[in-house]
SEMARTOR-897928 format. One record per residue (C-alpha): x, y, z; residue in one letter. Coordinates in steps of 0.2 Angstrom, whole numbers, plus 2048, in hexadecimal, padded with zeros to 3 digits. Example, Ala and Ser with C-alpha at 12.3 -4.5 7.8 and 13.67 -1.06 7.14 Angstrom:
<recs>
X: 83E Y: 7EA Z: 827 rest: A
X: 844 Y: 7FB Z: 824 rest: S
</recs>
This chain:
<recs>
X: 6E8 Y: 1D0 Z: EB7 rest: X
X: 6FA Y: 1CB Z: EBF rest: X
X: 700 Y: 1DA Z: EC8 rest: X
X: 714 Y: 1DA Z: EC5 rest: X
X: 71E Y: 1E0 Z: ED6 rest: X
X: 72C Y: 1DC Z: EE2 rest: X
X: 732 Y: 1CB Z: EE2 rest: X
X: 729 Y: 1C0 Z: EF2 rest: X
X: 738 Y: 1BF Z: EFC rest: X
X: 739 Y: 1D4 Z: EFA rest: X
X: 747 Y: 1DD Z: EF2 rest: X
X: 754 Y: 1D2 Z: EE9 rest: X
X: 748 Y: 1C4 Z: EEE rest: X
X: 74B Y: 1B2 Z: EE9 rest: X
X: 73A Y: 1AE Z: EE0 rest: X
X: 72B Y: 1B8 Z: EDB rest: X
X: 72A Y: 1C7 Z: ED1 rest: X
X: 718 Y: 1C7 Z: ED2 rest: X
X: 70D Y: 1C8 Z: EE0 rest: X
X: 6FB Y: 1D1 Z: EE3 rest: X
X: 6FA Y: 1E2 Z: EE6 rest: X
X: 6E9 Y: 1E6 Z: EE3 rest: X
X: 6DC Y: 1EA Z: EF5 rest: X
X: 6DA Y: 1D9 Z: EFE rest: X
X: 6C7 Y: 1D1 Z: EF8 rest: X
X: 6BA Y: 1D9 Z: F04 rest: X
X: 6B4 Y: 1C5 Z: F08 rest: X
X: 6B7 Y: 1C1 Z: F1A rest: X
X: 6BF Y: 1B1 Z: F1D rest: X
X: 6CE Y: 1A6 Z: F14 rest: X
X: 6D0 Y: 1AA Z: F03 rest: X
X: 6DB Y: 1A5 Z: EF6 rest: X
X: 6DF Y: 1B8 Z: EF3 rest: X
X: 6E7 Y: 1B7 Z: F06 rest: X
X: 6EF Y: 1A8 Z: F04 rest: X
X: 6F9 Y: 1B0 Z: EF4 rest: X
X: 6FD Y: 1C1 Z: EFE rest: X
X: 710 Y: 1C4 Z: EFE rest: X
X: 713 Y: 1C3 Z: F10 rest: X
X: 70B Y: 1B3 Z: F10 rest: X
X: 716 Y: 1AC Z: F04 rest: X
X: 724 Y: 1B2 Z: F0D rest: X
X: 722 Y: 1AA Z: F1A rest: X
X: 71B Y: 19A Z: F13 rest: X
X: 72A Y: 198 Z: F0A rest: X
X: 736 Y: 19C Z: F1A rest: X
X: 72B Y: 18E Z: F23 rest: X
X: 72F Y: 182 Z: F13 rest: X
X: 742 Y: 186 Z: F14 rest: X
X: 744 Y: 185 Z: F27 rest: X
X: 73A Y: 173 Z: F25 rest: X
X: 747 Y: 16D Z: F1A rest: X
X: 741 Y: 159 Z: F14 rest: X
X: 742 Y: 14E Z: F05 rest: X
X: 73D Y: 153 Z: EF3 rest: X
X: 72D Y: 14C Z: EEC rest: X
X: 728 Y: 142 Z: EDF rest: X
X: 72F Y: 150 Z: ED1 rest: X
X: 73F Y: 14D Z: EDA rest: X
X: 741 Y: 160 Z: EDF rest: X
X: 749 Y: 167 Z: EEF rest: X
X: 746 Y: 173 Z: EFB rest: X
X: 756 Y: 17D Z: EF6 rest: X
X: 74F Y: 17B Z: EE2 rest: X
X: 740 Y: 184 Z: EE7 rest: X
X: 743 Y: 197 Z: EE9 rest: X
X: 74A Y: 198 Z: ED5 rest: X
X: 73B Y: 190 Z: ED0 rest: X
X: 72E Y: 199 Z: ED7 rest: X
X: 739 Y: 1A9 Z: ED0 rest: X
X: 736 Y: 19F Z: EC0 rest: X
X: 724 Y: 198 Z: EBF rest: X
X: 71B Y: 1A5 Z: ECD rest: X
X: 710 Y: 1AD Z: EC1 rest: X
X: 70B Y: 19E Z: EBA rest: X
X: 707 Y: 194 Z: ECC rest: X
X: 6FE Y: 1A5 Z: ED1 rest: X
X: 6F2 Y: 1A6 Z: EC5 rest: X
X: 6EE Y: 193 Z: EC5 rest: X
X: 6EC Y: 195 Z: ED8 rest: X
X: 6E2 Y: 1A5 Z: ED5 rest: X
X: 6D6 Y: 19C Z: EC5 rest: X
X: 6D4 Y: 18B Z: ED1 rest: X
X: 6DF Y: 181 Z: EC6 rest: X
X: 6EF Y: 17E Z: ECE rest: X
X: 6EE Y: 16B Z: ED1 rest: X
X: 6F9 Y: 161 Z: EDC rest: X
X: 706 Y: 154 Z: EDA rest: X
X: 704 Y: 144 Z: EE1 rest: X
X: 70F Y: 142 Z: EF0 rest: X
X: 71B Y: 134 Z: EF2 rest: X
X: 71B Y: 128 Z: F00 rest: X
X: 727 Y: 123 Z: F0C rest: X
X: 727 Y: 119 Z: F1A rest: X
X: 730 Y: 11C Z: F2B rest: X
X: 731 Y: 113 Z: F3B rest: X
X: 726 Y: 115 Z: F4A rest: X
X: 72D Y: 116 Z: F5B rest: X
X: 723 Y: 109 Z: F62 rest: X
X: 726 Y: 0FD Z: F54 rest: X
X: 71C Y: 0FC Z: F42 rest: X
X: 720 Y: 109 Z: F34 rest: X
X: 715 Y: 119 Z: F2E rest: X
X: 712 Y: 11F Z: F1F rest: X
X: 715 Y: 131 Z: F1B rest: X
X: 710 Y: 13A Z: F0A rest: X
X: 71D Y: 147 Z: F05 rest: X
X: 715 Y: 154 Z: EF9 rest: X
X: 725 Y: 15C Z: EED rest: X
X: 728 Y: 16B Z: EF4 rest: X
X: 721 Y: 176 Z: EE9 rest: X
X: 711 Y: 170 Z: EF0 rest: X
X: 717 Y: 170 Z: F00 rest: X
X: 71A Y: 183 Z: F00 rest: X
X: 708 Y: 186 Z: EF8 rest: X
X: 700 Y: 179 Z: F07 rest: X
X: 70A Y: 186 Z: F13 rest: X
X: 702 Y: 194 Z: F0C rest: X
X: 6F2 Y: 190 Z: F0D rest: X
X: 6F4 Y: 186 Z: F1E rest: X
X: 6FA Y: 198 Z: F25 rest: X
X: 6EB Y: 1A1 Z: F1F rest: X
X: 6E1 Y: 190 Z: F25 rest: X
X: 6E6 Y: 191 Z: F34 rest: X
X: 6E5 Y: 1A6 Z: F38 rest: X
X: 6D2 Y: 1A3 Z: F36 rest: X
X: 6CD Y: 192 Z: F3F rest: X
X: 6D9 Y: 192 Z: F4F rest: X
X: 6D2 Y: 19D Z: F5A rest: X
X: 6C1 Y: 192 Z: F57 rest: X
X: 6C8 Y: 182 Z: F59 rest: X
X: 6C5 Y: 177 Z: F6C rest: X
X: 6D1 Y: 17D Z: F7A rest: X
X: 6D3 Y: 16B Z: F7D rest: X
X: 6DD Y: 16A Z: F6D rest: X
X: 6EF Y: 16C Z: F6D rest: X
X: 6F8 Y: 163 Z: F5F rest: X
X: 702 Y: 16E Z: F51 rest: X
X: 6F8 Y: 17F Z: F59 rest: X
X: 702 Y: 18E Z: F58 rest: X
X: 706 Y: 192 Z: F6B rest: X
X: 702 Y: 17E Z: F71 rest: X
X: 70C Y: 172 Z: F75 rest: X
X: 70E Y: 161 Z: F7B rest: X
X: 713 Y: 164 Z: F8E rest: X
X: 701 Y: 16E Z: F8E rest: X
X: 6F9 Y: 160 Z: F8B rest: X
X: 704 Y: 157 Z: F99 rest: X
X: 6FF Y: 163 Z: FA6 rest: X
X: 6EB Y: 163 Z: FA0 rest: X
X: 6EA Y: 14F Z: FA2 rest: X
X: 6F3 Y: 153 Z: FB3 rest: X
X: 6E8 Y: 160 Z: FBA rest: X
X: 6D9 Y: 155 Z: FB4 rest: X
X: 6E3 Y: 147 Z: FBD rest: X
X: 6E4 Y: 150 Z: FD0 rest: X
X: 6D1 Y: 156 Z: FCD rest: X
X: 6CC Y: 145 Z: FD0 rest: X
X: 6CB Y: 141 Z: FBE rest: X
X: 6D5 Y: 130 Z: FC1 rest: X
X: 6D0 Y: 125 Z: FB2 rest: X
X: 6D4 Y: 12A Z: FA2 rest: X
X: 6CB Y: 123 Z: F91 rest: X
X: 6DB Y: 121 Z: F86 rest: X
X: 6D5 Y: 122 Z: F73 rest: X
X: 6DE Y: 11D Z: F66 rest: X
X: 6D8 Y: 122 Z: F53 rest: X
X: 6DB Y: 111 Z: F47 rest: X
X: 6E6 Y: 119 Z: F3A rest: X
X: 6DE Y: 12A Z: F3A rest: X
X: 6E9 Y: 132 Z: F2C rest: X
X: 6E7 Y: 124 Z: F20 rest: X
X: 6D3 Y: 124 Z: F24 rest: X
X: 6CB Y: 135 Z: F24 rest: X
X: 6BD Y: 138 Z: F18 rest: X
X: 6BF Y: 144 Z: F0D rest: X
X: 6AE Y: 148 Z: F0C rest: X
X: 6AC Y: 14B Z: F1C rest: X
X: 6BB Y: 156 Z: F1F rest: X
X: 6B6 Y: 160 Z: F11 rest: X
X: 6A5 Y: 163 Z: F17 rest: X
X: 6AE Y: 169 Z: F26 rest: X
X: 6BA Y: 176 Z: F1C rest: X
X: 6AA Y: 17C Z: F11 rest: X
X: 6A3 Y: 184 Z: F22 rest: X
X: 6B1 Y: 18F Z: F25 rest: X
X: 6B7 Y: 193 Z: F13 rest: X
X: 6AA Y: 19A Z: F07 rest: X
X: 6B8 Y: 19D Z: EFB rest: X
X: 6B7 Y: 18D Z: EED rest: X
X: 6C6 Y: 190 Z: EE4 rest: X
X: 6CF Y: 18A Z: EF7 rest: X
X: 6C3 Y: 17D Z: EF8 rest: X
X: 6C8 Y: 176 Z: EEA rest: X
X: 6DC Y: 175 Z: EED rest: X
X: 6D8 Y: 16E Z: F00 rest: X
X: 6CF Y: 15F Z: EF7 rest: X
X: 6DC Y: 15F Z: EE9 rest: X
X: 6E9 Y: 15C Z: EF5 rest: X
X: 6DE Y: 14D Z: EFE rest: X
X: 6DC Y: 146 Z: EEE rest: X
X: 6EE Y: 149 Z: EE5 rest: X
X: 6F2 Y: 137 Z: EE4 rest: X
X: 703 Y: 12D Z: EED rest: X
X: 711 Y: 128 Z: EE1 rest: X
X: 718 Y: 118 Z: EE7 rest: X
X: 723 Y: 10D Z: EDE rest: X
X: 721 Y: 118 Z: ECE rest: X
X: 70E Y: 115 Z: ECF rest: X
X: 701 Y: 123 Z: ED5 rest: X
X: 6F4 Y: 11C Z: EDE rest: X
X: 6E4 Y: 128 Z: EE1 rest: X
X: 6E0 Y: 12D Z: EF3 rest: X
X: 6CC Y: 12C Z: EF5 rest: X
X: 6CE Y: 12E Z: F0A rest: X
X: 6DA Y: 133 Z: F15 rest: X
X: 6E9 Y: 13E Z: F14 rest: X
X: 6FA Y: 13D Z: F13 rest: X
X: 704 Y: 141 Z: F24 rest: X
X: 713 Y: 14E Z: F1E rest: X
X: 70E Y: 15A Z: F15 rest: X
X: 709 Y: 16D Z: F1F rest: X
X: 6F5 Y: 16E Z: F1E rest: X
X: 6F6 Y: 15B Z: F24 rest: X
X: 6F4 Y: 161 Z: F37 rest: X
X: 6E9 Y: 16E Z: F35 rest: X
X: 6DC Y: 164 Z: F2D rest: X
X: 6DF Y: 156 Z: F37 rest: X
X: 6D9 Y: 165 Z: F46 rest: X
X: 6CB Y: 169 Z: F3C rest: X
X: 6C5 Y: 157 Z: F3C rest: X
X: 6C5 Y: 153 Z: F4C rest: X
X: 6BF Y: 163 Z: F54 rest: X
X: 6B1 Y: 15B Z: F52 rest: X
X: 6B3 Y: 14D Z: F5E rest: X
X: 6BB Y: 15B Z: F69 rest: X
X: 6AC Y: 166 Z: F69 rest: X
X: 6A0 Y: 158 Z: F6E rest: X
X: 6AA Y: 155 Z: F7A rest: X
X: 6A9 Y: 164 Z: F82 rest: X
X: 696 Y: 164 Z: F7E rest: X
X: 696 Y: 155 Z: F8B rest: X
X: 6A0 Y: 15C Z: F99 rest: X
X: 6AD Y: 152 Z: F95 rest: X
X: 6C1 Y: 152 Z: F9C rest: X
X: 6CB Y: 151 Z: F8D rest: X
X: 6DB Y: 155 Z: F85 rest: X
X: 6E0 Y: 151 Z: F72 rest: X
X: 6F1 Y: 153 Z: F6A rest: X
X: 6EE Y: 14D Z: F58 rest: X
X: 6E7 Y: 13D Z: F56 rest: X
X: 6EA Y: 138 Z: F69 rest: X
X: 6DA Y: 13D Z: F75 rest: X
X: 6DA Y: 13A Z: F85 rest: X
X: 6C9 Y: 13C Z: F90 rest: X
X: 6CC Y: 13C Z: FA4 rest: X
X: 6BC Y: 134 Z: FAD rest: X
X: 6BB Y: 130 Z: FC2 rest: X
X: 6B5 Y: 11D Z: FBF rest: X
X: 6B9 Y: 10F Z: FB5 rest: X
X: 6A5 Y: 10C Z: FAF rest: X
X: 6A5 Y: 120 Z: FAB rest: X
X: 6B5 Y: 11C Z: F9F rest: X
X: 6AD Y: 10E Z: F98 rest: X
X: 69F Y: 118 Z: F95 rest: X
X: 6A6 Y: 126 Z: F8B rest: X
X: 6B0 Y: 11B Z: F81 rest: X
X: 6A3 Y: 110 Z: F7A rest: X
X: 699 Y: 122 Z: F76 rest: X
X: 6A6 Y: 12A Z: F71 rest: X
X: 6AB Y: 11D Z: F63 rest: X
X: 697 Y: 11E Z: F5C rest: X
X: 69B Y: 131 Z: F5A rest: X
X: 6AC Y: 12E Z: F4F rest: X
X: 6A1 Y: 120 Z: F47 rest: X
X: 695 Y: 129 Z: F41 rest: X
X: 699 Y: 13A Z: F40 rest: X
X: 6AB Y: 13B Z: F39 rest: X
X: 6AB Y: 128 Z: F33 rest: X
X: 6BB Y: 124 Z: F3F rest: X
X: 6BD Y: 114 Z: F48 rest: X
X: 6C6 Y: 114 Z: F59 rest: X
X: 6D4 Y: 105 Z: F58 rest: X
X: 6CD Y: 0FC Z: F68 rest: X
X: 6E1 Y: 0F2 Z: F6A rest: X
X: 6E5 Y: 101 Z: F6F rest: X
X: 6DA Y: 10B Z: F78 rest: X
X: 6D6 Y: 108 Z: F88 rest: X
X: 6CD Y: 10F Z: F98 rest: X
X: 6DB Y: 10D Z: FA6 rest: X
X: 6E5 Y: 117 Z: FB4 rest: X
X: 6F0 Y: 124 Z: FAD rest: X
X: 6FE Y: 11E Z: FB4 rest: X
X: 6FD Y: 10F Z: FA7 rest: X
X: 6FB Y: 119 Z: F9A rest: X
X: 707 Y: 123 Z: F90 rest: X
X: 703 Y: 137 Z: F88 rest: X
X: 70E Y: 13E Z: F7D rest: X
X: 71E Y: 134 Z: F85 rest: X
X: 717 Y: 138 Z: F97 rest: X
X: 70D Y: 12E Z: FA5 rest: X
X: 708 Y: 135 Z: FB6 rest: X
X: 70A Y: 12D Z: FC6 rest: X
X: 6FE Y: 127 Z: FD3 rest: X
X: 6F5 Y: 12F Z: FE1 rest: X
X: 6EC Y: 140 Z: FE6 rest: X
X: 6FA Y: 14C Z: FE0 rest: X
X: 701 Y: 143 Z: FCE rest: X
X: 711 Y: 146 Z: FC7 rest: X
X: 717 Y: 146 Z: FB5 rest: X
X: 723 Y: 139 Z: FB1 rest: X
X: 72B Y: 134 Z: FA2 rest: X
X: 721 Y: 123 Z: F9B rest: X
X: 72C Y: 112 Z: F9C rest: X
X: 727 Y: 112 Z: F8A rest: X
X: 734 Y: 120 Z: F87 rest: X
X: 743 Y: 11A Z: F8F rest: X
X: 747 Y: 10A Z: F85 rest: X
X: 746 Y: 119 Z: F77 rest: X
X: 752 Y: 122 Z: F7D rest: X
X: 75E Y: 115 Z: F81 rest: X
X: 75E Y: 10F Z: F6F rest: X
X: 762 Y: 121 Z: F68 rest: X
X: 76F Y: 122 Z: F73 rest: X
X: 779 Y: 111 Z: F70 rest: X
X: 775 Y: 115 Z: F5D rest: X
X: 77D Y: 125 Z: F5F rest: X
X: 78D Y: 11C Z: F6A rest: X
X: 78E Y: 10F Z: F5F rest: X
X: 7A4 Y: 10C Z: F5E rest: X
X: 79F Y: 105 Z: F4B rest: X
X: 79B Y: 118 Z: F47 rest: X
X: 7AC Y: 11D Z: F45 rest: X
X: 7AA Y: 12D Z: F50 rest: X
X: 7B8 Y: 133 Z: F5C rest: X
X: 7B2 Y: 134 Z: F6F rest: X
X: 7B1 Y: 147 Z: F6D rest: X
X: 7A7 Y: 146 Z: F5E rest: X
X: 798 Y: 139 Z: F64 rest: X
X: 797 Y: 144 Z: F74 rest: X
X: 793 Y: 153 Z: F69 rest: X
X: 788 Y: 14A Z: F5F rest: X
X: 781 Y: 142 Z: F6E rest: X
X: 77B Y: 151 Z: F76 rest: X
X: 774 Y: 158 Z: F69 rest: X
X: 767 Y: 14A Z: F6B rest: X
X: 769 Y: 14B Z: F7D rest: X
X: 762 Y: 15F Z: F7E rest: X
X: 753 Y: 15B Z: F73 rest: X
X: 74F Y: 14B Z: F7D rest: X
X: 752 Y: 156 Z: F8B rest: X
X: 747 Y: 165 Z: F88 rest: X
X: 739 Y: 15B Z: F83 rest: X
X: 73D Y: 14C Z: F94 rest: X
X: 742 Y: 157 Z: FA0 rest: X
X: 730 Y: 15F Z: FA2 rest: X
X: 72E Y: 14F Z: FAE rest: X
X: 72A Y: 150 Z: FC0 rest: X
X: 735 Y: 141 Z: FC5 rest: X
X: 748 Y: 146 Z: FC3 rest: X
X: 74F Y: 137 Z: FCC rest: X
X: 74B Y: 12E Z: FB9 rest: X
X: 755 Y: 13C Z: FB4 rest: X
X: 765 Y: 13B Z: FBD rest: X
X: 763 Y: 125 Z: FBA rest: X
X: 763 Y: 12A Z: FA8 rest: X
X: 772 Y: 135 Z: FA8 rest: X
X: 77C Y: 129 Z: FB2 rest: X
X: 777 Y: 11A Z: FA7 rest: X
X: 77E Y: 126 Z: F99 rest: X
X: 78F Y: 12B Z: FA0 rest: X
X: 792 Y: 117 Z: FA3 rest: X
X: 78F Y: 114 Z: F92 rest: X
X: 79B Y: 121 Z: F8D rest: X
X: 7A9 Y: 118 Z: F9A rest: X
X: 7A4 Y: 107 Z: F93 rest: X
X: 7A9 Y: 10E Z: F80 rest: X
X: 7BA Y: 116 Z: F84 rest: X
X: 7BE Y: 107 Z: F8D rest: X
X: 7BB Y: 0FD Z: F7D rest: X
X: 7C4 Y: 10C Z: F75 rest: X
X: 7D5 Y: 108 Z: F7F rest: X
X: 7D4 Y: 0F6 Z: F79 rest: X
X: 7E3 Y: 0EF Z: F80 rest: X
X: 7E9 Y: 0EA Z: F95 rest: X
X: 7F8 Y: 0F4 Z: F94 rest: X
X: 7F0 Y: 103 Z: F8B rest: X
X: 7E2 Y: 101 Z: F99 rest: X
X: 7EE Y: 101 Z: FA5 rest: X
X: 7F8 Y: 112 Z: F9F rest: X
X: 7E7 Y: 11A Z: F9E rest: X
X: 7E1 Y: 118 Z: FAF rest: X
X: 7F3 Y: 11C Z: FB5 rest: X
X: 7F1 Y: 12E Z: FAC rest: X
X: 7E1 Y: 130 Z: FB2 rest: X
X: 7E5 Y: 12F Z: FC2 rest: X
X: 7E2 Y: 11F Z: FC8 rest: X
X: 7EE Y: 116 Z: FD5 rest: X
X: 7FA Y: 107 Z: FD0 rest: X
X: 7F1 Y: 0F9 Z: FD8 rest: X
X: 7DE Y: 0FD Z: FD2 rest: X
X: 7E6 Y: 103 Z: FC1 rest: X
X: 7EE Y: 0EF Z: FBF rest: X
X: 7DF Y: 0E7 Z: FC5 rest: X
X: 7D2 Y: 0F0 Z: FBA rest: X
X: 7DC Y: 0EF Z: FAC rest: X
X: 7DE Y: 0DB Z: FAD rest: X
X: 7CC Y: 0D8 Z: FB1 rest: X
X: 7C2 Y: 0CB Z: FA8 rest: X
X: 7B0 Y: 0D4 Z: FA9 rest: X
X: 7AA Y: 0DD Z: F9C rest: X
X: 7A9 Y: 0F0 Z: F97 rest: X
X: 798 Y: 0F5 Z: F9D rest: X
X: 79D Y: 0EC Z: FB0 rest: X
X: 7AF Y: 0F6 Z: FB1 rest: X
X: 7A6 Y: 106 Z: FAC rest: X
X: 79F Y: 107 Z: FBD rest: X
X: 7AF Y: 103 Z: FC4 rest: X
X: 7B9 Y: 10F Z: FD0 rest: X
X: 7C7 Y: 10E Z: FC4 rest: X
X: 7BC Y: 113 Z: FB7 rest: X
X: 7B3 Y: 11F Z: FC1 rest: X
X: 7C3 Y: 126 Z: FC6 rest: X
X: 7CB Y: 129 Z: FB4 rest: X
X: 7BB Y: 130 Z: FAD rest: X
X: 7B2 Y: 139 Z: FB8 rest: X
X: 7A2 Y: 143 Z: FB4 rest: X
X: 7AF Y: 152 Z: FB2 rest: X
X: 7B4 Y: 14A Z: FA7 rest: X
X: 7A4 Y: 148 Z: F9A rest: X
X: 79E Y: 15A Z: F9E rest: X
X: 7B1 Y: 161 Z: F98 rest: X
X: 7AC Y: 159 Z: F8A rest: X
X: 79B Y: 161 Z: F86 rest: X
X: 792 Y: 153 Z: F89 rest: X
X: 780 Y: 15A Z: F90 rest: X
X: 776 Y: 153 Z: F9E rest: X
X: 765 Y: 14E Z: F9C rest: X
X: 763 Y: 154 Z: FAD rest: X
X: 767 Y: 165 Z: FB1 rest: X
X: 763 Y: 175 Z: FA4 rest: X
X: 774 Y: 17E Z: FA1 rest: X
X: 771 Y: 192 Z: FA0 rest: X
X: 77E Y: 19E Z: F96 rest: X
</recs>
């Protein structure tokens, strides 16, 4: 029997009107009953809100979805409650990688997206605490700097070659099956079962087809992570088992070893287990056994010697030097005060994340590059000699140097680490515009 009572969102709420008042079921362990409690939903549907994203294949958006859960909750509750709610298939797009090529990402509508939250919430209440402490991708109170600081400390114990894995298209291969299997031993409950495999098996919309999906799973909807965690808790534990160094953030698993033979070793055994046992195959262009500091972990590399330090890999600059010339770009239209605020927007999340490196002299190079770039554009910006001129005379800049700046043949990018230019805009300058530094953390 639906119980009728506040709406999910409480008094005056935005959706609901009936939710489960009854005892919670005496059954330990996740349960379709907790996944449907109010405070649950709550907060499954704050998560999809605050997640924003595209709508999926019913073409229904995030801010859609409140008035039609107010409408249809009974009806989804009880289906979820029968095990008979059944999940769209979800649509595909593709977006570019950093280091070249394009993924695919499955986006479930967001209906789906907000029952997927639910349940992942409930998931992951249960199975956490009993997942590896090796494991620290999309784990509530783990991060990837955590990761960072345990490959370093494996790094300055003498650990100095590290087995680099790299799963060949680990979203797009897991077994269902398999993963299933897995699930079936921490839930007893078979109504969850059954929307976990519903959700595998949903089906991707592309081009107006639906195509069915009898392995892997689509990377964007909320359980995604979590069962990904599930999977390969198993290569973690056996890991462990062997005494093994290791760290694993997702699909990227590193194992720290003293000698070369040692890596080659593990990496040769360690792809029979992922062969065998999870029916994963390690994408050997890839992975390699090697020095840490030629190899990149979550944008980071290490350098050499007995006391290793945390730098930011080569891999991430040319990155970042792309987003910021996209984001200067004169064809944008933006007035200089405008692309400095966008700018350091960027700059503060780069920032927050970068900044945790160990080498700051890569740091203050980077900021310099940056307020050079910015010279270069209002350069371009003053167009003409005479203009030039009477900007450089404003700012400050003596007659002479003014003249001869102004009538030079080199280019932009050269004059903006002129004197003159130096001179006119100095770093003063950027930071009375807002501009943020990459370098130094500004307290209020």
């Amino acid at each position: 029997m639906i119980a009728k009572s506040t709406a999910i969102e409480g008094r005056g709420g935005k959706f609901g009107g009936y939710v489960e008042k009854a005892e919670r079921p005496a059954v330990t362990g996740p349960s379709m009953e907790a996944v449907i409690e109010r405070e649950n939903l709550k907060k499954a549907l704050a998560q999809v809100k605050r997640n924003k994203g595209t709508a999926g294949v019913d073409g229904m958006t995030v801010g859609e979805l409140p008035a039609y859960l107010k409408e249809h909750w009974p009806t989804i509750r009880a289906r979820l409650l029968e095990g008979a709610y059944k999940p769209q298939p979800v649509r595909r797009v593709e977006i570019p990688k950093a280091l070249g090529g394009m993924r695919l990402l499955g986006i479930p509508t967001v209906l789906d997206r907000f029952v997927q939250q639910a349940v992942m919430q409930v998931l992951q209440a249960h199975w956490d605490g009993t997942f590896s402490e090796t494991s620290f991708g999309f784990r509530p109170g783990r991060s990837a700097h955590q990761a960072v600081e345990r490959a370093q400390a494996y790094i300055a114990s003498g650990h100095t070659v590290v087995v680099d894995l790299d799963l060949e298209k680990f979203f797009d291969r897991v077994n269902h099956d398999i993963l299933m299997g897995l699930a079936a031993k921490r839930v007893a409950d078979k109504r969850l079962l059954k929307l976990i495999r519903g959700f595998l098996n949903a089906g991707v919309m592309e081009g107006g087809l639906v195509s069915p999906t009898e392995e892997g799973m689509p990377q964007g909807g909320p359980l995604s992570p979590l069962l990904s965690n599930l999977m390969l808790d198993v290569l973690d534990k056996e890991l462990e088992r062997r005494g093994h160094r290791s760290i694993r953030y997702a699909d990227d698993c590193n194992i720290y070893v003293r000698s070369q033979r040692a890596g080659e070793r593990v990496l040769a055994s360690i792809e029979r287990v992922l062969e065998e046992r999870l029916k994963l195959k390690v994408n050997k262009a890839k992975s390699a056994v090697a020095q840490p500091s030629v190899r990149k972990l979550l944008g980071f590399s290490f350098t050499g010697g007995t006391e290793p330090r945390r730098r930011i890999a080569p891999q991430a600059l040319p990155r970042f030097k792309a987003k910021v010339r996209e984001l200067t770009r004169r064809t944008r239209g933006r007035s200089l005060v405008r692309t400095v605020k966008e700018l350091s927007v960027y700059l503060i999340g780069w920032r927050g994340y970068f900044g945790f490196c160990q080498t700051p002299s890569i740091l203050r190079n980077l900021h310099q590059w940056l307020r050079r770039r910015l010279r270069a554009i209002v350069w371009k910006q003053w167009k003409r000699g005479s203009t030039r001129f009477a900007q450089l005379r404003r700012r400050g800049v003596g007659r002479d140097r003014a003249a001869k700046t102004a009538g030079s043949p080199h280019g932009p990018w050269r004059l903006a680490n002129s004197p003159a230019l130096t001179i006119a805009l100095p770093n003063s300058f950027f930071a009375s515009l807002g501009l943020a530094s990459v370098t130094v953390q500004r307290h209020a």
